[in-house]
PAZAPA-4460 file (N, C-alpha, C; in steps of 0.05 Angstrom, whole numbers, plus 32768, in hexadecimal, padded with zeros to 4 digits):
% residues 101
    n_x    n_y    n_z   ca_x   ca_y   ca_z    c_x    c_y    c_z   seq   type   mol
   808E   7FD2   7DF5   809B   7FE1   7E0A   8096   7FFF   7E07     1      X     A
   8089   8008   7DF5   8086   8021   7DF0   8067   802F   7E09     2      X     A
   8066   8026   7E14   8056   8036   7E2A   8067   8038   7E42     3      X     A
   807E   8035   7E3A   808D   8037   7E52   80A3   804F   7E57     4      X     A
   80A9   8062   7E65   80C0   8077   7E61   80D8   806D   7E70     5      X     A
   80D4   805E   7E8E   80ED   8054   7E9C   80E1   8035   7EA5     6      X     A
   80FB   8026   7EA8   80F2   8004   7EAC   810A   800B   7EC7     7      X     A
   8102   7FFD   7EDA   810F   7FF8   7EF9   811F   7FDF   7EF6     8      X     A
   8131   7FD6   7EF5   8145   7FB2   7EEE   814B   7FB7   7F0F     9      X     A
   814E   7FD0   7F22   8160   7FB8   7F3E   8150   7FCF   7F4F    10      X     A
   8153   7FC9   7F70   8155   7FDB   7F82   8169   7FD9   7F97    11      X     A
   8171   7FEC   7FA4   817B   7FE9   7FB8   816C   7FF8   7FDE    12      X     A
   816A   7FDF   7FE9   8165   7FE7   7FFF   8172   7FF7   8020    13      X     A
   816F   8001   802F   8178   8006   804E   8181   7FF7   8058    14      X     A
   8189   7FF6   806F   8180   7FE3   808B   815E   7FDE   8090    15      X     A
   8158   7FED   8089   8135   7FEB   8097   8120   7FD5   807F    16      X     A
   8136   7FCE   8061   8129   7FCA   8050   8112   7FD5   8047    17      X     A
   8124   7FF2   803F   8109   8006   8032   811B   8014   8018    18      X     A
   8112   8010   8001   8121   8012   7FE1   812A   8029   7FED    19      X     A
   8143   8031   7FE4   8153   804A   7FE1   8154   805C   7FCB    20      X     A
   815A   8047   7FBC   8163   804C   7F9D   8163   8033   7F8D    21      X     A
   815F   8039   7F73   8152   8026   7F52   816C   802F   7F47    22      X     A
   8169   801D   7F38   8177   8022   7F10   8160   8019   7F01    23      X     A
   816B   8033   7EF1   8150   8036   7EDF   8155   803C   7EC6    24      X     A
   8145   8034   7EB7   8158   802D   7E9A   8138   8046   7E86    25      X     A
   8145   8051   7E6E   8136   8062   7E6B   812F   8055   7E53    26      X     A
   8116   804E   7E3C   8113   8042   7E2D   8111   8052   7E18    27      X     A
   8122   8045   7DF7   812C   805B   7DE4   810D   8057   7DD3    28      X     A
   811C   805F   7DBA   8104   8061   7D9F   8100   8042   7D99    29      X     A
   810F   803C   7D9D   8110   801D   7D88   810C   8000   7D9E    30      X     A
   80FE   8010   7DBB   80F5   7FF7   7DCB   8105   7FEF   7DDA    31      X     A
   8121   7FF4   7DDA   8133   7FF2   7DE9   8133   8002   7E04    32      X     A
   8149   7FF6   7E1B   814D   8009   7E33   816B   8012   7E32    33      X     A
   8176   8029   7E36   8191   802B   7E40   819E   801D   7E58    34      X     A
   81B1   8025   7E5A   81BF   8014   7E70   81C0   801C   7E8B    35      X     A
   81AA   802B   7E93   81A3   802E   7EAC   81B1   8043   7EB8    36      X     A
   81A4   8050   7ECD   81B4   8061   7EDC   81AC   805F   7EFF    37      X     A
   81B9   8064   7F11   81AF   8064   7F34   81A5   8086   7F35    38      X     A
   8184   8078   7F3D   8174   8095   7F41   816F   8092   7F68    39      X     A
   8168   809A   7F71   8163   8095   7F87   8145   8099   7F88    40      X     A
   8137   8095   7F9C   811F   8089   7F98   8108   80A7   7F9D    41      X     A
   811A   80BB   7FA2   8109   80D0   7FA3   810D   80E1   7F86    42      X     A
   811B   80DE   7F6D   8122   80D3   7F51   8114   80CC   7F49    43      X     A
   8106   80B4   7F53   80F8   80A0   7F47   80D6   80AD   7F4D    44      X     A
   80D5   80BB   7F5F   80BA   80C8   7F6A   80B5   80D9   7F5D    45      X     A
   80C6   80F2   7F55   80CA   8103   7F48   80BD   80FD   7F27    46      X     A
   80D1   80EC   7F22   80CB   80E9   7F06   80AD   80E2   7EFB    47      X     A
   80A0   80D9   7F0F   8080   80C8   7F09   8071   80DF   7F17    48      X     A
   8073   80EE   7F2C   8063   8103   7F37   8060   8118   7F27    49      X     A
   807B   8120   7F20   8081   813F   7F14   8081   8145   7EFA    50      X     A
   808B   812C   7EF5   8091   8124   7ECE   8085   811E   7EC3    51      X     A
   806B   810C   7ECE   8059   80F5   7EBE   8065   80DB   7EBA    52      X     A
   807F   80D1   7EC2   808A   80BB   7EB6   8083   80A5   7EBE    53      X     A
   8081   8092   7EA5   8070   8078   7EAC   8088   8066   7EAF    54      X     A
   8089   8056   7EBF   80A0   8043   7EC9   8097   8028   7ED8    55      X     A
   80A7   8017   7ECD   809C   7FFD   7ED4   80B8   7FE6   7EDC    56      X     A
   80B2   7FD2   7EE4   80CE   7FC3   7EE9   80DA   7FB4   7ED3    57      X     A
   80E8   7FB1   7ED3   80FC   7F9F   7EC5   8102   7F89   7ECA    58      X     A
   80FC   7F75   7EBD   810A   7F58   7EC9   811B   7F4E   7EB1    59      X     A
   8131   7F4B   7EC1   8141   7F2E   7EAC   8137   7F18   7E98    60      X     A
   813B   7F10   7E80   812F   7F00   7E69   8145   7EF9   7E5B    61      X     A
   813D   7EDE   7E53   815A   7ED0   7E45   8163   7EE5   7E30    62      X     A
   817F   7EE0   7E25   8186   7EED   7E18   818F   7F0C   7E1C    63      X     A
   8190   7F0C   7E32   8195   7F2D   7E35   8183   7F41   7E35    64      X     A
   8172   7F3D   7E2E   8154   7F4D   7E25   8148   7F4D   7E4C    65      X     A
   8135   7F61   7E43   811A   7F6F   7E59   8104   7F5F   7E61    66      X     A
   80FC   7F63   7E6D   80D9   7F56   7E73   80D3   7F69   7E81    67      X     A
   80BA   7F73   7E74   80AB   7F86   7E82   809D   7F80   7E9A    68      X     A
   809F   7F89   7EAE   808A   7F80   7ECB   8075   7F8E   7ED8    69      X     A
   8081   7F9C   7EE8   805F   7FA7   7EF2   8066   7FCA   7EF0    70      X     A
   804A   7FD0   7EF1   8050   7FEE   7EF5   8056   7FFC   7F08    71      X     A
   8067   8004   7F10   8072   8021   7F27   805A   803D   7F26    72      X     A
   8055   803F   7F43   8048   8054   7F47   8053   8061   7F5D    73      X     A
   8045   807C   7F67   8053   8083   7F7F   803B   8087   7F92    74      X     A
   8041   8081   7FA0   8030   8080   7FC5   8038   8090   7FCF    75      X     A
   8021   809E   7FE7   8027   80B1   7FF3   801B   809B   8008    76      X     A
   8037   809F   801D   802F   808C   8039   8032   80A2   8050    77      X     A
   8034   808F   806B   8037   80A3   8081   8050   80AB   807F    78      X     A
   8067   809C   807D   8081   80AC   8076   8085   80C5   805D    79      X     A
   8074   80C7   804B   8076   80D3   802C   8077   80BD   801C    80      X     A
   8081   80C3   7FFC   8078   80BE   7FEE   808A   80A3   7FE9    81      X     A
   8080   808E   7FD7   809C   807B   7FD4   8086   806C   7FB3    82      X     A
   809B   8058   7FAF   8098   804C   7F94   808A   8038   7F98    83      X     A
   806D   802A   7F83   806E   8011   7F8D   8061   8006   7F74    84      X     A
   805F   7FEF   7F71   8059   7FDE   7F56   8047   7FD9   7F5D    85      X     A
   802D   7FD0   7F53   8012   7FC5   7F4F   8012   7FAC   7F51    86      X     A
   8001   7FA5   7F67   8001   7F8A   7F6B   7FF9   7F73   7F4D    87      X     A
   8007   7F60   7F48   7FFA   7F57   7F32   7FF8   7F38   7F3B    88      X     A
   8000   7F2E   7F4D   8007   7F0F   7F56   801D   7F0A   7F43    89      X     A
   802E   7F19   7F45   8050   7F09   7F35   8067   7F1A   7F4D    90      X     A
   8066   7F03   7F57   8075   7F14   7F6F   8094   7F24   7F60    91      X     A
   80A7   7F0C   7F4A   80BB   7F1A   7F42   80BE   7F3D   7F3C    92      X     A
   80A3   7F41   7F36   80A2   7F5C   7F27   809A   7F76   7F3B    93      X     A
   80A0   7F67   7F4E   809A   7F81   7F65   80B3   7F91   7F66    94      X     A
   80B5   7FA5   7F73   80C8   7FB7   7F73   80DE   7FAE   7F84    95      X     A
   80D2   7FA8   7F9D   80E2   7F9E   7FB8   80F0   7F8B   7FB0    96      X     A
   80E6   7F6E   7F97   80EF   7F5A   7F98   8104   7F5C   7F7B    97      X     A
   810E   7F7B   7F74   8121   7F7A   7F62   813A   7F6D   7F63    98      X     A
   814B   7F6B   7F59   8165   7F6B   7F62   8178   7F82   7F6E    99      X     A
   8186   7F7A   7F8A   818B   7F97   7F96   81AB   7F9C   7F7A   100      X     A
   81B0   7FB0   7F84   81CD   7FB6   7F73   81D9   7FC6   7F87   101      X     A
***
């Protein structure tokens, strides 16, 4: 887990179904994530544009534990900029298909 600075576990969408806002869990020394916080998704742009931060999703794993998923990047579309994960063919690990909160 250590190439990672933030892991994504949920999103929440609009009406229009377009992410708003993540929780995003920040990963410690020892491989672990904290307990998340609601960034909103221009937060989430921020942090990877301005910061360098590498951020990827989070999925649920027995036991309470993480599973690492795909990587978060940011896109510049016709609206501006937004978040999006790398296609990998695992659909769970897409951003859109998080869990909303």
């Amino acid at each position: 887990m250590g190439d990672w600075d933030y892991g994504v576990s949920h999103q929440r969408k609009d009406k229009n179904d377009v992410i708003t806002a993540i929780k995003v869990h920040k990963f410690t020394s020892d491989s672990s994530v904290d307990s998340g916080a609601e960034w909103t998704k221009s937060q989430g742009v921020s942090a990877i544009d301005d910061r360098g931060a590498r951020m990827c999703t989070l999925l649920t794993a027995s036991g309470g534990n993480w599973d690492i998923g795909a990587r978060i990047r940011v896109v510049k579309g016709s609206y501006g900029k937004y978040l999006r994960t790398d296609a990998d063919n695992t659909p769970k690990d897409n951003l859109g298909n998080l869990p909303s909160f």
